[in-house]
C-alpha positions in Angstrom: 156.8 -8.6 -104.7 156.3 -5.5 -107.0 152.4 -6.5 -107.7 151.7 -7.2 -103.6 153.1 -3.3 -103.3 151.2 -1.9 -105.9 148.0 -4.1 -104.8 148.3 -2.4 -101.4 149.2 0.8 -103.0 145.8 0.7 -105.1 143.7 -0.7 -102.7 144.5 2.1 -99.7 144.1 4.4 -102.4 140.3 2.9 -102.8 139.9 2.5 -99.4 139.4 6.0 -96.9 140.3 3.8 -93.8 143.3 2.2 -95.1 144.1 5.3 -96.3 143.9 7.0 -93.2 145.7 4.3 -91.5 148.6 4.6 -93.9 148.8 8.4 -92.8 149.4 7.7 -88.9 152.1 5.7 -89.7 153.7 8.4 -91.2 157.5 7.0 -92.9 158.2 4.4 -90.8 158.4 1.6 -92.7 158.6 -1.2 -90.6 154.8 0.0 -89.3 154.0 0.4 -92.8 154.9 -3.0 -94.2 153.4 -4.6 -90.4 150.0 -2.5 -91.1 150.4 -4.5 -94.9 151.0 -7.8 -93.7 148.5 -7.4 -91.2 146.1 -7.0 -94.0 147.6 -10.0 -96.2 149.8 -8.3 -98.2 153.1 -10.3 -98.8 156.1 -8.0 -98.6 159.0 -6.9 -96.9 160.9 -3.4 -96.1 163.6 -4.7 -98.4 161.5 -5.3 -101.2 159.7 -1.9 -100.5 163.3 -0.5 -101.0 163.6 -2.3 -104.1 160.7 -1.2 -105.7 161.3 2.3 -104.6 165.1 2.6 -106.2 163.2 1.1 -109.8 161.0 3.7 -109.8 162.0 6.2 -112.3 161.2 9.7 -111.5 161.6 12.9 -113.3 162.1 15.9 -110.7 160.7 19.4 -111.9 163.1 22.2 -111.8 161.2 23.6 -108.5 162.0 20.4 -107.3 165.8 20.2 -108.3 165.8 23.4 -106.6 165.0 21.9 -103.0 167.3 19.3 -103.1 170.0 19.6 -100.4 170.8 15.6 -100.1 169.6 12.4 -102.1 167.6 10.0 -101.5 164.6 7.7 -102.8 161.2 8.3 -101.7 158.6 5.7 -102.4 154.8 7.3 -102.3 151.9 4.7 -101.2 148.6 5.7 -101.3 150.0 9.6 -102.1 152.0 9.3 -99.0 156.0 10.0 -99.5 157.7 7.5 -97.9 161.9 8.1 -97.8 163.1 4.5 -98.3 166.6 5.5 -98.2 168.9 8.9 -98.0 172.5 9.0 -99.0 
């Protein structure tokens, strides 16, 4: 399920109307993963979860500094998408 979400990811990069598809929908992800399948990508919000939490990423300390709460953020296309927040 990784490679569908990283096909999409690359090809709405590629692609200016995908792209700026992917913007309207803003962090929903139910729209997002619709607008996907739509398009004949095979995944699901729980697998867009998934991949999110095996992402590893290393925060700057500007960033650390803006961090009031947790959470995992997923970014398609250069779009931040929070996948969960605890």
């Amino acid at each position: 399920m990784t490679n569908e979400i990283n096909r999409f990811n690359e090809d709405v990069v590629a692609n200016p109307d995908m792209m700026e598809a992917v913007k309207t929908l803003g962090s929903d992800l139910d729209k997002i993963v619709a607008y996907a399948n739509e398009k004949g990508y095979t995944f699901t919000v729980e697998g867009l979860k998934a991949a999110a939490t095996e992402q590893e990423v290393e925060l700057s300390d500007d960033d650390l500094g803006c961090v009031t709460g947790g959470g995992v953020v997923y970014a398609i296309a250069g779009v931040d998408v929070i996948v969960a927040v605890f």
